[in-house]
C-alpha positions in Angstrom: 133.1 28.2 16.4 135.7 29.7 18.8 137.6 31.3 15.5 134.5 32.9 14.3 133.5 34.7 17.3 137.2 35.7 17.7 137.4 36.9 14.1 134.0 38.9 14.9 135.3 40.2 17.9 138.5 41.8 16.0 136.6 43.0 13.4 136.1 47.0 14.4 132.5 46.8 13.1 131.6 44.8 15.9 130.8 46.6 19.1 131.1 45.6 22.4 129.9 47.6 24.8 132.1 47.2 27.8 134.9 48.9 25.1 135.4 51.0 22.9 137.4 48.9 19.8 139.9 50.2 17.8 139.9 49.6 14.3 143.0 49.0 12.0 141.1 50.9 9.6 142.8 53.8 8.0 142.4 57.2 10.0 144.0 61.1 9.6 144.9 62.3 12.5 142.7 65.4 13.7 146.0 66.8 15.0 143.8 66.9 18.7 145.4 64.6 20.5 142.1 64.7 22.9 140.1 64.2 20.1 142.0 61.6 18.7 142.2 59.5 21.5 138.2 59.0 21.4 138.2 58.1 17.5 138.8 54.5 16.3 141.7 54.5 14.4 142.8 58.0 16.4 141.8 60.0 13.9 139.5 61.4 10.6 138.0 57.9 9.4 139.1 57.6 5.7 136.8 56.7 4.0 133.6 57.0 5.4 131.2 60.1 5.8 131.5 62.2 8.9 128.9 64.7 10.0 130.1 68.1 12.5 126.8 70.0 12.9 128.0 73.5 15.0 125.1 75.0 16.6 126.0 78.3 14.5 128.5 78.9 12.3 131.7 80.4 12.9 131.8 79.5 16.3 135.8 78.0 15.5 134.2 74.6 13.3 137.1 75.4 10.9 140.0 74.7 13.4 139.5 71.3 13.8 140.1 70.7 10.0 143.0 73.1 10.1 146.1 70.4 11.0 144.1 68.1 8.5 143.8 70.4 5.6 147.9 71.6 6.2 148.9 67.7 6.0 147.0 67.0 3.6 147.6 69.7 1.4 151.3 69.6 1.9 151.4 65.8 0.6 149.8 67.7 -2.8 146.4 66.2 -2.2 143.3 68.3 -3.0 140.9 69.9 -0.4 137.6 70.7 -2.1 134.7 72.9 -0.7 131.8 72.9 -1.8 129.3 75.2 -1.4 130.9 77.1 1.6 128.5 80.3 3.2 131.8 82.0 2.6 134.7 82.6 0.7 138.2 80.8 2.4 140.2 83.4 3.2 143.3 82.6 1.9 146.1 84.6 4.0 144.9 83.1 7.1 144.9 79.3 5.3 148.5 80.3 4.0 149.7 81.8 7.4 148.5 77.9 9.0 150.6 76.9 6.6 148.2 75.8 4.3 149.3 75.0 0.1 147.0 77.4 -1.9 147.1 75.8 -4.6 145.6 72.6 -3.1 142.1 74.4 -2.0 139.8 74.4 -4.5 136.3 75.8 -4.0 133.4 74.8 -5.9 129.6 76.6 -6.0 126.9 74.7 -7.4 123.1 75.6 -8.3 121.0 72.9 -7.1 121.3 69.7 -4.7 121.5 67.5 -7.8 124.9 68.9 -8.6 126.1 69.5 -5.4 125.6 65.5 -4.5 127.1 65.0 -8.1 129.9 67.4 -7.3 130.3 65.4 -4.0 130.6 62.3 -5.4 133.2 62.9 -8.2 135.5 64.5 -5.7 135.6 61.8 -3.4 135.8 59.0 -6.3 139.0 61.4 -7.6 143.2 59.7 -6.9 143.7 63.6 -6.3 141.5 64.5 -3.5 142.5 64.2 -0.1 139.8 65.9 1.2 135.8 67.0 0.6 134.7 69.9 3.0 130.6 70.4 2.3 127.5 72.6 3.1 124.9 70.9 1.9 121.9 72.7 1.7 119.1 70.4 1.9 119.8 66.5 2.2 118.2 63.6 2.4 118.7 60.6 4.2 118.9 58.5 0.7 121.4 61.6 -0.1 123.9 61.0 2.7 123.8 57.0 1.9 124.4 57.9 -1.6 127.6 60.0 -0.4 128.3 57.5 2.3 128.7 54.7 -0.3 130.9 57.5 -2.7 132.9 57.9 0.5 133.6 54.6 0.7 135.2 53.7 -2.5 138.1 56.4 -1.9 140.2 56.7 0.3 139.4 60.6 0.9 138.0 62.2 3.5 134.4 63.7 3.6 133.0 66.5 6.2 129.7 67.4 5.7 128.7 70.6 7.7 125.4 70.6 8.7 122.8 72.3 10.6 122.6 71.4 14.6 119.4 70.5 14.1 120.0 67.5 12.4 121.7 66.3 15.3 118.9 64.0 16.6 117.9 62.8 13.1 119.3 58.7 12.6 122.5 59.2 9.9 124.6 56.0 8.2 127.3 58.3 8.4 129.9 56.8 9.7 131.0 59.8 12.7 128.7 62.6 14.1 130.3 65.5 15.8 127.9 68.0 17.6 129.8 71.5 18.4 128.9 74.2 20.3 130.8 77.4 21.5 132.6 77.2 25.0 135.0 79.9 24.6 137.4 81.9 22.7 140.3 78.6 23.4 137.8 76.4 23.4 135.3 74.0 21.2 132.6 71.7 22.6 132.5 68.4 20.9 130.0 66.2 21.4 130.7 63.0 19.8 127.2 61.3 18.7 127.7 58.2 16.9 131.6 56.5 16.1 132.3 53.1 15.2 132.8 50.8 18.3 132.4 53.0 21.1 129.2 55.0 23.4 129.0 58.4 22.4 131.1 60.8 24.2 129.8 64.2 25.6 131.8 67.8 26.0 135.0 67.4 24.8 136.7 70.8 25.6 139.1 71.0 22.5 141.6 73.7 22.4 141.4 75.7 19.4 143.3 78.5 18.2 141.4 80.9 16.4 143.2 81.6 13.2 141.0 80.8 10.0 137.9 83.0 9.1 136.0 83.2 6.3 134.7 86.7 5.6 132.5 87.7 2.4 135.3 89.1 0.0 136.6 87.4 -3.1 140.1 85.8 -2.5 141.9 85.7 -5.9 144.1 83.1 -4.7 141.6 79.8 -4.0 140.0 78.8 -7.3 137.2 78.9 -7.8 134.0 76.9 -9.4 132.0 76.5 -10.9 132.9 75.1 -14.3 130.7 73.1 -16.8 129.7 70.0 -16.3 130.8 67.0 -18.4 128.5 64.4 -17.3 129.6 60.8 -19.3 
C-alpha cells in the first residue's frame, strides 16, 4: 500500500496542498525566470492547453511569448497564429530575433475551421507552437483542443477574453493579465497543475512586438483550401 500512495504522491497530477509539485513533465521555458519559477516543470507546459486572458489587448500579452517563439523558431519549429486581431509585424519579430520564415499566420471563416485549423496544427511533427484568438468557444471546444494538445508535443496559447476568467476551463494553465506599467505585466496565475493559484506577478517586459493593421509581406499568410480526408 505504502508504494501506491508514494507512486501517487510523485505523480505531478496529484496535488497536495501544503506544496506546490513539480512535474517531470516536459515544459518550455517562458524565458521569465519569475514566471518560471511558479510553473510546474518551470516553464510553457507542452502539451497541454494554456489560457492568458489580458484584460484588453495590447497591453504587452505578446512579450511573454517572445523568448518562446525566438527558441522555438530558431530550432526550425513552426509558430502558427490563428486568427490574430492583427497582422504580426514582422520587423519587430525579426529585430527579437525571431526566424520569419517559421511564423505562419492563418485566418479562418467560422469557429468550425478555426477549431479544425487548431487541431491539425498541434497534431503536426512541424509545429512548435499554436498562438489563437478564438472567437467564440465552447467549453466542449476547449476539451476538444485540450485533448489535440495533448497528443503533441506543441505548445498551444489560446488568447481569450478576461471575461472568461471566472468561467471553470480543463485547460491545463490559466493566466489572467492586466496592465501595471510600461516595464511591467500583471499575471495572475488562475489554475496550474499541483500548486494554489498565484496572484500579481509583476513580470518585466520589454516592449518591443506590436502588431499594427498593415499587411507584412514577409509572415505568410492563410488561408488556403481545405483538404479535409
Amino acid at each position: 500500500m505504502s508504494n501506491i500512495i508514494d507512486t501517487l504522491i510523485n505523480d505531478a497530477r496529484v496535488w497536495q496542498a501544503r506544496q506546490q509539485k513539480q512535474t517531470s513533465a516536459p515544459a518550455e521555458s517562458t524565458g521569465f525566470a519569475l514566471l518560471d519559477e511558479h510553473l510546474p516543470g518551470q516553464g510553457w507546459p507542452r502539451g497541454a492547453l494554456i489560457e492568458c486572458m489580458p484584460e484588453a489587448l495590447g497591453i504587452g500579452e505578446l512579450q511573454l511569448l517572445l523568448p518562446a517563439i525566438k527558441r522555438l523558431t530558431g530550432t526550425r519549429q513552426a509558430v502558427f497564429w490563428i486568427d490574430p486581431p492583427h497582422i504580426p509585424y514582422a520587423p519587430a519579430l525579426a529585430r527579437a530575433g525571431v526566424d520569419l520564415n517559421r511564423i505562419i499566420q492563418v485566418s479562418t471563416q467560422s469557429r468550425q475551421d478555426h477549431l479544425w485549423t487548431l487541431e491539425n496544427c498541434l497534431r503536426s511533427s512541424a509545429t512548435g507552437l499554436v498562438i489563437a484568438w478564438p472567437d467564440q468557444m465552447k467549453r466542449s471546444d476547449i476539451r476538444r483542443i485540450q485533448l489535440a494538445a495533448e497528443s503533441g508535443d506543441s505548445l498551444c496559447i489560446l488568447f481569450r477574453d478576461a471575461r472568461h476568467a471566472d468561467n471553470s476551463s480543463p485547460a491545463a494553465l490559466r493566466l489572467k493579465l492586466a496592465a501595471s506599467d510600461p516595464q511591467h505585466i500583471q499575471t495572475d496565475i488562475l489554475k496550474r497543475r499541483g500548486g494554489w493559484p498565484v496572484q500579481a506577478l509583476k513580470i518585466p517586459i520589454t516592449p518591443v512586438v506590436t502588431i499594427p493593421d498593415t499587411t507584412t509581406a514577409q509572415v505568410i499568410q492563410g488561408p488556403w483550401p481545405e483538404q479535409r480526408h
